[in-house]
SEDREN-652489 format. One record per atom (N, C-alpha, C, CB): residue in three letters; residue number from 0; z, y, x; atom name. Coordinates in steps of 0.02 Angstrom, whole numbers, always signed. Glycine has a CB too. Layout:
<sites>
('ALA'; NUM; (Z; Y; X); 'CA') ...
</sites>
This chain:
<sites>
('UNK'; 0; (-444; +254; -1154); 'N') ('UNK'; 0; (-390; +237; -1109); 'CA') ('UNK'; 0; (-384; +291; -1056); 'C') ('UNK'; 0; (-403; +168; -1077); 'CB') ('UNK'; 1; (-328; +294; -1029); 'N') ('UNK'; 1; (-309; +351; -973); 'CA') ('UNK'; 1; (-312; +304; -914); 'C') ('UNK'; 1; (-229; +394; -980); 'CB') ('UNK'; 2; (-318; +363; -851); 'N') ('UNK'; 2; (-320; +315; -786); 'CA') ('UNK'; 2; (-264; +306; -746); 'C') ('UNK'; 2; (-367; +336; -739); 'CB') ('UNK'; 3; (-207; +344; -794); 'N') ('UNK'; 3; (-138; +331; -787); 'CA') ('UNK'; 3; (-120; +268; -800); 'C') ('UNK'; 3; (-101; +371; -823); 'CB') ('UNK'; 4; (-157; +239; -846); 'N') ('UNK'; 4; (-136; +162; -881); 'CA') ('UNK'; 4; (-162; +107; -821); 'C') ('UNK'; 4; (-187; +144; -970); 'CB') ('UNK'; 5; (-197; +110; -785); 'N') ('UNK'; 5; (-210; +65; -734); 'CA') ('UNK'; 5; (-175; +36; -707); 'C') ('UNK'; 5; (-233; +79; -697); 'CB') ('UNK'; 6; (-179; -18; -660); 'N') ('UNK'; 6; (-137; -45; -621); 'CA') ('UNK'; 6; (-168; -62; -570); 'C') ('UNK'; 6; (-104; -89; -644); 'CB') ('UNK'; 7; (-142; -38; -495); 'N') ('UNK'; 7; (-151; -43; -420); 'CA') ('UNK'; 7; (-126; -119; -382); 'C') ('UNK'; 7; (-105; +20; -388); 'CB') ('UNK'; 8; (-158; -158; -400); 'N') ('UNK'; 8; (-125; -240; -372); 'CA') ('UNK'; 8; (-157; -259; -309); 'C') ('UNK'; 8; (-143; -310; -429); 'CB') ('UNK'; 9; (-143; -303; -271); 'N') ('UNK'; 9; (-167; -339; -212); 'CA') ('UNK'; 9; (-192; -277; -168); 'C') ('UNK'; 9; (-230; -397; -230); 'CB') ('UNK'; 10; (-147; -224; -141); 'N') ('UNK'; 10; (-156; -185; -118); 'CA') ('UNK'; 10; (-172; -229; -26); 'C') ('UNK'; 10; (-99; -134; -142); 'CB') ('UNK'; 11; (-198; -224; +19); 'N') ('UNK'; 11; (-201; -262; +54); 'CA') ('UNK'; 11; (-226; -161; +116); 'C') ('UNK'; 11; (-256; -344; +25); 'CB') ('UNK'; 12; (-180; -159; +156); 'N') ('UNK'; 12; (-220; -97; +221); 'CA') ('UNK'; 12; (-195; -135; +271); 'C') ('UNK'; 12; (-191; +2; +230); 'CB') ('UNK'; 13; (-259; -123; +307); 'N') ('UNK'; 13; (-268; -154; +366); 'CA') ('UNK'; 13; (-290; -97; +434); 'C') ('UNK'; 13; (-326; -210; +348); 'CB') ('UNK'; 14; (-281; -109; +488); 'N') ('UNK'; 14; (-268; -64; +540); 'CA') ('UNK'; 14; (-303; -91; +605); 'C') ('UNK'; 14; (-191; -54; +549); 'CB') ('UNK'; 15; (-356; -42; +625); 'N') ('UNK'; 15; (-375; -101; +713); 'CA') ('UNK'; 15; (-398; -15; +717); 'C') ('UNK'; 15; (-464; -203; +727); 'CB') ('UNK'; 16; (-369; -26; +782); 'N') ('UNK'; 16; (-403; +46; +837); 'CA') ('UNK'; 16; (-373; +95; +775); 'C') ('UNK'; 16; (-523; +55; +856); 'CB') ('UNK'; 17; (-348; +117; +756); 'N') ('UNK'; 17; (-314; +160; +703); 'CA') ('UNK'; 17; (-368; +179; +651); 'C') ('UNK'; 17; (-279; +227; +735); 'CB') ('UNK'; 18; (-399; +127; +628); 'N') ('UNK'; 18; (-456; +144; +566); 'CA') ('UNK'; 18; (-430; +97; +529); 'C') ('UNK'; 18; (-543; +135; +576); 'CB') ('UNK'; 19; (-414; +141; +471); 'N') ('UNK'; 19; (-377; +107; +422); 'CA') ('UNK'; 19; (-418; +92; +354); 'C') ('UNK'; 19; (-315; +149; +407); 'CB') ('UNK'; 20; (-409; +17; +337); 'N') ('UNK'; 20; (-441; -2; +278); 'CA') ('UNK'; 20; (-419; -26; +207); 'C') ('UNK'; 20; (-470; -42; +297); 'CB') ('UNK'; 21; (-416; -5; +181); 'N') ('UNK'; 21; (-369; -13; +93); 'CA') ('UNK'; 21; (-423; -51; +43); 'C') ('UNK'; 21; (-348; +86; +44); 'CB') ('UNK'; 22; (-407; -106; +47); 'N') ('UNK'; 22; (-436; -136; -29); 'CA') ('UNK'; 22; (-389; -157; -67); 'C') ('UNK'; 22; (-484; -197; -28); 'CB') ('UNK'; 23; (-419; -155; -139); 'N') ('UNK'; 23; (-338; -157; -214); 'CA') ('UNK'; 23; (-397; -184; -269); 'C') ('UNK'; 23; (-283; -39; -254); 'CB') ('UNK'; 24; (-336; -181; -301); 'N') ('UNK'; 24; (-395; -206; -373); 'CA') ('UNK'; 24; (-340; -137; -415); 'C') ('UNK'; 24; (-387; -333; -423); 'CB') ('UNK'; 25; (-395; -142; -464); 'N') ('UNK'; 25; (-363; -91; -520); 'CA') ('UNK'; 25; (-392; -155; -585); 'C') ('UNK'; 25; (-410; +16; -523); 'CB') ('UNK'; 26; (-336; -155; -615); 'N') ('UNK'; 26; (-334; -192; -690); 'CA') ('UNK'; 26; (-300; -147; -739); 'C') ('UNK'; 26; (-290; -266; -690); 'CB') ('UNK'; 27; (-336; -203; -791); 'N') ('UNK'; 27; (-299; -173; -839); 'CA') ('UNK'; 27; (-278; -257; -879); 'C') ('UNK'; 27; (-350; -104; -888); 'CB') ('UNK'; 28; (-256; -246; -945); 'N') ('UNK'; 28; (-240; -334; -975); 'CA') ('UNK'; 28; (-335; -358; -972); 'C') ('UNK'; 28; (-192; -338; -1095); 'CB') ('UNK'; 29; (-379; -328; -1005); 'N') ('UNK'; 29; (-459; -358; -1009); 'CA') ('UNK'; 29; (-483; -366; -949); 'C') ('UNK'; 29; (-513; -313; -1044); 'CB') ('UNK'; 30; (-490; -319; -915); 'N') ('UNK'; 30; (-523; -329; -845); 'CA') ('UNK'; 30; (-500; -286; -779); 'C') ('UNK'; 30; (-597; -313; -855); 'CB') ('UNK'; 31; (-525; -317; -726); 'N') ('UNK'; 31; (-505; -304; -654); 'CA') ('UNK'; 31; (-580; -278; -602); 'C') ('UNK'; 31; (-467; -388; -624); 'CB') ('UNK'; 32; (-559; -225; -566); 'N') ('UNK'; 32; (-631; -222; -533); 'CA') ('UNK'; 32; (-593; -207; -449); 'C') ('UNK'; 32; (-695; -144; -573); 'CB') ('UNK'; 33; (-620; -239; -404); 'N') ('UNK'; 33; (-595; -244; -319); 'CA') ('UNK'; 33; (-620; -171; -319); 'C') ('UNK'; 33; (-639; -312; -251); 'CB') ('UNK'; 34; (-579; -142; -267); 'N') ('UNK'; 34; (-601; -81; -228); 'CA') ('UNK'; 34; (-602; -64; -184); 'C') ('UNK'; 34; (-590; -44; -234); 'CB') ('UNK'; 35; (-641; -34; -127); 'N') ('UNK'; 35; (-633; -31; -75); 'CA') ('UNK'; 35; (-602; +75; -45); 'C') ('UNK'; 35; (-708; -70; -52); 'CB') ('UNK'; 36; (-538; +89; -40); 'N') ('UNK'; 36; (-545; +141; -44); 'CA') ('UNK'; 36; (-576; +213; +1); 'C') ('UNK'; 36; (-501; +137; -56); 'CB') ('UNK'; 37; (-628; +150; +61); 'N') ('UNK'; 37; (-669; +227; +87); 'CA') ('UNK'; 37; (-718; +230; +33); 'C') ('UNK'; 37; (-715; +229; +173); 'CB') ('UNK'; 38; (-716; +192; -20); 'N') ('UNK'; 38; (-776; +215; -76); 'CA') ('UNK'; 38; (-775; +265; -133); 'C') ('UNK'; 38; (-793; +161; -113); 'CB') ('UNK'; 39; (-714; +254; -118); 'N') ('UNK'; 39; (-668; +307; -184); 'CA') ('UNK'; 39; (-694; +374; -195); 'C') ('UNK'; 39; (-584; +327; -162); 'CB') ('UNK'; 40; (-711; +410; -125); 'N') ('UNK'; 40; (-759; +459; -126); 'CA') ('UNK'; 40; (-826; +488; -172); 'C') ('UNK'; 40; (-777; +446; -79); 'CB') ('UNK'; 41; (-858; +415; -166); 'N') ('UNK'; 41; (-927; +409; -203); 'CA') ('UNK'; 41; (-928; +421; -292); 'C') ('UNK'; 41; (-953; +328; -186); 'CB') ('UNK'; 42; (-948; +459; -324); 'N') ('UNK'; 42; (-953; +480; -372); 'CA') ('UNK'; 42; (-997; +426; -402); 'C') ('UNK'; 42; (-970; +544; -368); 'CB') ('UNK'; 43; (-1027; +380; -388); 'N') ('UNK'; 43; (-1058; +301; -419); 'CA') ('UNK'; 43; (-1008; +277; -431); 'C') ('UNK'; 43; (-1099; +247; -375); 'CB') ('UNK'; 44; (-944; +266; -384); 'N') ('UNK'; 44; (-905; +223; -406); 'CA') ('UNK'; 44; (-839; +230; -448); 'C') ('UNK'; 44; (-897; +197; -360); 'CB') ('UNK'; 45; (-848; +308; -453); 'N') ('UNK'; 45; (-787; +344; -522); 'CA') ('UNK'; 45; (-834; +303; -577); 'C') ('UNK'; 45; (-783; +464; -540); 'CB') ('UNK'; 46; (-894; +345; -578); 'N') ('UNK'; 46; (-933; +348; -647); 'CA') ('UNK'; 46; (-924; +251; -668); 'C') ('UNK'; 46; (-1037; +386; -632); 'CB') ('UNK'; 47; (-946; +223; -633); 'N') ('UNK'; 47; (-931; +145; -624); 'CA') ('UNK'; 47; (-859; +132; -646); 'C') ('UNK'; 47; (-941; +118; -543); 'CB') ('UNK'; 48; (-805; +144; -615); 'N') ('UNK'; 48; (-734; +126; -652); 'CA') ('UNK'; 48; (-724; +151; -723); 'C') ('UNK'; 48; (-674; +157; -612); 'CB') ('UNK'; 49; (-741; +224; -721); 'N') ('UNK'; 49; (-746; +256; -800); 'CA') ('UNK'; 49; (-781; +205; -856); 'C') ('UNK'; 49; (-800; +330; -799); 'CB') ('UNK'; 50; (-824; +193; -810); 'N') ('UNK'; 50; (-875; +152; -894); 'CA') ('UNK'; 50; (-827; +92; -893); 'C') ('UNK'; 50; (-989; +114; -884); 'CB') ('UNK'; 51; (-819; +56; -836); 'N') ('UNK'; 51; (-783; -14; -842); 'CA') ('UNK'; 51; (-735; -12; -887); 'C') ('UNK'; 51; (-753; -40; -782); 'CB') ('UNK'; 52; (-685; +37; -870); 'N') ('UNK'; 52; (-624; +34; -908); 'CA') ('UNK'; 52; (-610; +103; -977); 'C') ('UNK'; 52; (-565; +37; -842); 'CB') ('UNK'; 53; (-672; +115; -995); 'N') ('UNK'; 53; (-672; +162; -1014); 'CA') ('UNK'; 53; (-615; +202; -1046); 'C') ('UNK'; 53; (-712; +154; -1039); 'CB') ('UNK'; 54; (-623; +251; -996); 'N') ('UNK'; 54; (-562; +307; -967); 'CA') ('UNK'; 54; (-575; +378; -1012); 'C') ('UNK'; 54; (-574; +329; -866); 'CB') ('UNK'; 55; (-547; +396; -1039); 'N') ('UNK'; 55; (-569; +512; -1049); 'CA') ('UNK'; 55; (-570; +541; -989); 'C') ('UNK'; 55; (-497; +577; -1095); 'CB') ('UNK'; 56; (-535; +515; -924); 'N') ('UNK'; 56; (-511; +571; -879); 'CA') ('UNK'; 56; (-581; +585; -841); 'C') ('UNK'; 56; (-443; +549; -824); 'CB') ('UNK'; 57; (-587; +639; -811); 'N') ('UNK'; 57; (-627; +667; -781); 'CA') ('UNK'; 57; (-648; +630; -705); 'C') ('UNK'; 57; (-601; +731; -780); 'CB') ('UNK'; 58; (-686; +639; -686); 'N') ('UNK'; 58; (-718; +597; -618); 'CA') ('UNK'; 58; (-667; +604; -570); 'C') ('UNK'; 58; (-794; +627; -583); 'CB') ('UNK'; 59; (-645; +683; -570); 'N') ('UNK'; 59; (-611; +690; -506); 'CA') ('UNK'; 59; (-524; +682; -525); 'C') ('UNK'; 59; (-634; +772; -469); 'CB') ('UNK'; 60; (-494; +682; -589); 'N') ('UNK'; 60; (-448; +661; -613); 'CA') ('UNK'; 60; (-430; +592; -582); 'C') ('UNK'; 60; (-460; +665; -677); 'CB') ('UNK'; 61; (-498; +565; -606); 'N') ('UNK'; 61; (-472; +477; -580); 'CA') ('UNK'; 61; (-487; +468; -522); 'C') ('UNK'; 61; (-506; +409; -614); 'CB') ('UNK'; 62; (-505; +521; -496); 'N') ('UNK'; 62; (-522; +498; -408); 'CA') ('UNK'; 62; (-416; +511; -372); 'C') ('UNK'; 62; (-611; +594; -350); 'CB') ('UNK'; 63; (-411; +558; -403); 'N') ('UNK'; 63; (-338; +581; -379); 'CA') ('UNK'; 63; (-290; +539; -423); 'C') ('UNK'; 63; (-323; +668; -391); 'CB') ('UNK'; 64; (-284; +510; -480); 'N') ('UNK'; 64; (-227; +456; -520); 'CA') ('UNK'; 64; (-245; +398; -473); 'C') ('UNK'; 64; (-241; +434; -619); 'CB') ('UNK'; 65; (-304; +366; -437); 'N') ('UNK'; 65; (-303; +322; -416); 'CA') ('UNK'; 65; (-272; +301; -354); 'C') ('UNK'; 65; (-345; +315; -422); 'CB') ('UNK'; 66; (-277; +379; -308); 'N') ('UNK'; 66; (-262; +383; -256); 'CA') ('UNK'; 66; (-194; +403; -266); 'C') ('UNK'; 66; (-303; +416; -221); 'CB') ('UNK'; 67; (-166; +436; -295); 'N') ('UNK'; 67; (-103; +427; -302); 'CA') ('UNK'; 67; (-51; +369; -319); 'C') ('UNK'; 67; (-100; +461; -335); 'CB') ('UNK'; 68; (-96; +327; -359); 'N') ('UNK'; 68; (-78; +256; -361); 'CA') ('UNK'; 68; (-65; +211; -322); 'C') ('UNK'; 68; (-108; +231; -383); 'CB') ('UNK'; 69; (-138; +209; -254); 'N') ('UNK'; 69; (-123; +181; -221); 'CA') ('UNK'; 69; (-56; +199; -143); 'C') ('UNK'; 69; (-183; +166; -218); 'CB') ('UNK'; 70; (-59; +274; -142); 'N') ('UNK'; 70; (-4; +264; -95); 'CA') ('UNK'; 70; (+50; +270; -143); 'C') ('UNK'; 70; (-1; +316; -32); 'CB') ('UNK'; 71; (+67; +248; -186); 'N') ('UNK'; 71; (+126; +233; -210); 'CA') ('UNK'; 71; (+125; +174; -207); 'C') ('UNK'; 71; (+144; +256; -266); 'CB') ('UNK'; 72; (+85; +128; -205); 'N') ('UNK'; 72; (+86; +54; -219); 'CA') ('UNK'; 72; (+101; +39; -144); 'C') ('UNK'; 72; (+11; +16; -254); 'CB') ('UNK'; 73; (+80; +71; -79); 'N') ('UNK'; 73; (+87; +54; -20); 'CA') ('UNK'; 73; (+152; +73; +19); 'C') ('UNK'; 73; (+34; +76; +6); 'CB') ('UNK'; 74; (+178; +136; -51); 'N') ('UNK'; 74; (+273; +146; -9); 'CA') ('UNK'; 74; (+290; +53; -31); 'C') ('UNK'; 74; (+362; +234; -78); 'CB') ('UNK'; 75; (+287; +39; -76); 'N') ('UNK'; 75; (+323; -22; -117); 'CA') ('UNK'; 75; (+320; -102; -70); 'C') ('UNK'; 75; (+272; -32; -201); 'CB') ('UNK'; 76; (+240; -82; -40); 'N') ('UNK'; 76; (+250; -134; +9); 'CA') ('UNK'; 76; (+252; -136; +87); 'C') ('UNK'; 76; (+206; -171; -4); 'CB') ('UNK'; 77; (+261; -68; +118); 'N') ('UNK'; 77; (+306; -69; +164); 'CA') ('UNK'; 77; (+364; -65; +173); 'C') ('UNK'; 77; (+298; -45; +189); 'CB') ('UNK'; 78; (+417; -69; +116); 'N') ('UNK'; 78; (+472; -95; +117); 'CA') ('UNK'; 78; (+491; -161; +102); 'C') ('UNK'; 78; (+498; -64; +89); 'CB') ('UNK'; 79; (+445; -200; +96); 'N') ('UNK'; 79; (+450; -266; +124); 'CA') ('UNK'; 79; (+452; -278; +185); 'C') ('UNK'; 79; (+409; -300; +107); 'CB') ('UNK'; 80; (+494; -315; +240); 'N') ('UNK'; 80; (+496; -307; +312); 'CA') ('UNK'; 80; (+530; -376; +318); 'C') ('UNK'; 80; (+538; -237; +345); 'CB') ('UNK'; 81; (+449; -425; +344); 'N') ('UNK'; 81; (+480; -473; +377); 'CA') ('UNK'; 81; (+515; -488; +433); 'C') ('UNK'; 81; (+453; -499; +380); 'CB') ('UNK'; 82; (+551; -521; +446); 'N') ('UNK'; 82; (+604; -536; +523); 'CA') ('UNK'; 82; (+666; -443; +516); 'C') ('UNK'; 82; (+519; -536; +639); 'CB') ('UNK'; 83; (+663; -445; +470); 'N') ('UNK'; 83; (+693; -373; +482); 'CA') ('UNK'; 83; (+773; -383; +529); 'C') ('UNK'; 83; (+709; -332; +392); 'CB') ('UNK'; 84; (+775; -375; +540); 'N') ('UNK'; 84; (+852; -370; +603); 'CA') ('UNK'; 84; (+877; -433; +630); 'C') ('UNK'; 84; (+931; -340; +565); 'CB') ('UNK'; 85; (+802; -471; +654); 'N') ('UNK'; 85; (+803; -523; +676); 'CA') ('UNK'; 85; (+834; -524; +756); 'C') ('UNK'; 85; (+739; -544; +665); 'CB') ('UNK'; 86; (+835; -479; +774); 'N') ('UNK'; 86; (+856; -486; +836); 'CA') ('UNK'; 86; (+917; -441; +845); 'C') ('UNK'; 86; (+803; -472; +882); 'CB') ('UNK'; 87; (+948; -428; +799); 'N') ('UNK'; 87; (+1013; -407; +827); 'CA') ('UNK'; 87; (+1097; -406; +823); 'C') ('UNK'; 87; (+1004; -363; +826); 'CB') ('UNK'; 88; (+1076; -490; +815); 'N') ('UNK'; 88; (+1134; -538; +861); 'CA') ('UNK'; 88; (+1112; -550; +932); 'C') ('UNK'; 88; (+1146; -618; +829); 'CB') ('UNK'; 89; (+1066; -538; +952); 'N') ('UNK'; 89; (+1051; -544; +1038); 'CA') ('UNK'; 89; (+1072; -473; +1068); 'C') ('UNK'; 89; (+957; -560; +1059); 'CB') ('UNK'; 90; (+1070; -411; +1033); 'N') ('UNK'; 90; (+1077; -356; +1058); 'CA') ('UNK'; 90; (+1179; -353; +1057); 'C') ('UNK'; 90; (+1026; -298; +1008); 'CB') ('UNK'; 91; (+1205; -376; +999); 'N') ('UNK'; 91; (+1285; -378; +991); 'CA') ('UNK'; 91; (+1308; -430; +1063); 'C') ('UNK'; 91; (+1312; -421; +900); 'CB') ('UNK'; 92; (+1268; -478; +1067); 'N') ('UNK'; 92; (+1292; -528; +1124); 'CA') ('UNK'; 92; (+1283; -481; +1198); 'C') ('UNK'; 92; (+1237; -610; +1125); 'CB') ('UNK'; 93; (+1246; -453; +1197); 'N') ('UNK'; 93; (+1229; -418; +1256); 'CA') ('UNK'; 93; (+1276; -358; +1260); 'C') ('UNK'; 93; (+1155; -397; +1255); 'CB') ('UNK'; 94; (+1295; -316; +1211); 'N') ('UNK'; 94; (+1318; -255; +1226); 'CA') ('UNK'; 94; (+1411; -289; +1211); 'C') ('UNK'; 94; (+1277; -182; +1168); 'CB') ('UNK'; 95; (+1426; -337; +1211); 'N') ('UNK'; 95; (+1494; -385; +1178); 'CA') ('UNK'; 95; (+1485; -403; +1285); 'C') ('UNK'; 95; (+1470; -484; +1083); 'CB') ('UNK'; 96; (+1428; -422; +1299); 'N') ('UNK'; 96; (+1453; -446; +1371); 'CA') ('UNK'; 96; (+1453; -392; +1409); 'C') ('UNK'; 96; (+1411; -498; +1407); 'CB') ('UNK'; 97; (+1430; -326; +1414); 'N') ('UNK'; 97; (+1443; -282; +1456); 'CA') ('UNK'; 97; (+1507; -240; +1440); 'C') ('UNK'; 97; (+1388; -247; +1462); 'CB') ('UNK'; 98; (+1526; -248; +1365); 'N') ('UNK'; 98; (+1611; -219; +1361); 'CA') ('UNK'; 98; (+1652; -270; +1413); 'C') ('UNK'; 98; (+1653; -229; +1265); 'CB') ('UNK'; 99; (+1614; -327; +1392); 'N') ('UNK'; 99; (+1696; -378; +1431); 'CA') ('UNK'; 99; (+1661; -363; +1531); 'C') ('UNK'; 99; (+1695; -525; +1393); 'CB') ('UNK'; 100; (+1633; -354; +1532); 'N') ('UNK'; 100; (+1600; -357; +1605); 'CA') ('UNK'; 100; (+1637; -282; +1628); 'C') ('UNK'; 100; (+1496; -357; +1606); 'CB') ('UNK'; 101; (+1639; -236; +1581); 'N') ('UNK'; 101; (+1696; -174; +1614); 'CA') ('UNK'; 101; (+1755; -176; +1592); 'C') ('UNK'; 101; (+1681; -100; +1601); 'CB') ('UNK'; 102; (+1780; -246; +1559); 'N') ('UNK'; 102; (+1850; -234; +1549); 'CA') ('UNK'; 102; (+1874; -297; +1617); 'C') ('UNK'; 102; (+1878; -253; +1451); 'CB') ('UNK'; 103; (+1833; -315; +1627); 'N') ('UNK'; 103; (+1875; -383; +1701); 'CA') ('UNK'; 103; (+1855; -332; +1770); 'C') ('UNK'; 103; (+1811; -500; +1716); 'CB') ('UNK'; 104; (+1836; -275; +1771); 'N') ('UNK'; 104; (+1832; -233; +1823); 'CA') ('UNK'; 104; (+1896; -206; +1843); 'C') ('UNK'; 104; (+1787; -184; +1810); 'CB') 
</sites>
């Protein structure tokens, strides 16, 4: 199997004091293994995904398809945007009362 064939799901980054934390799962249809990606680094845990899903690509191949995976998986879900332009019917009411507030001048 290639490590192109994977799949980057339950991407979950999280943010405090600007230290940022990425856990995902990588599946395939047989099996799924959680990841944490400051681990991604560690050459235990290529050699570990390789055997799991047994891959041809090279250690550092799948260190970079994975990581490329995952910030592609993370454009996909920051364009999800809850409350997105929730507030601007309060901004039209406001800038609607200062037109009429310089047109009764």
């Amino acid at each position: 199997m290639l490590c192109k064939d994977l799949k980057v799901v339950n991407l979950n980054i999280t943010e405090d004091n600007y230290q940022y934390k990425a856990l995902f799962r990588l599946c395939t249809d047989e099996s799924c293994m959680d990841i944490d990606m400051e681990n991604l680094s560690d050459n235990t845990l290529l050699e570990e995904i390789k055997k799991t899903f047994f891959l041809e690509d090279s250690i550092e191949e799948i260190k970079n398809i994975i990581t490329e995976k995952v910030m592609e998986a993370s454009k996909i879900e920051s364009r999800i945007v809850e409350g997105k332009n929730c507030c601007d019917e309060t901004k039209d009411k406001k800038v609607q009362r200062d037109i009429d507030s310089l047109s009764t001048s």
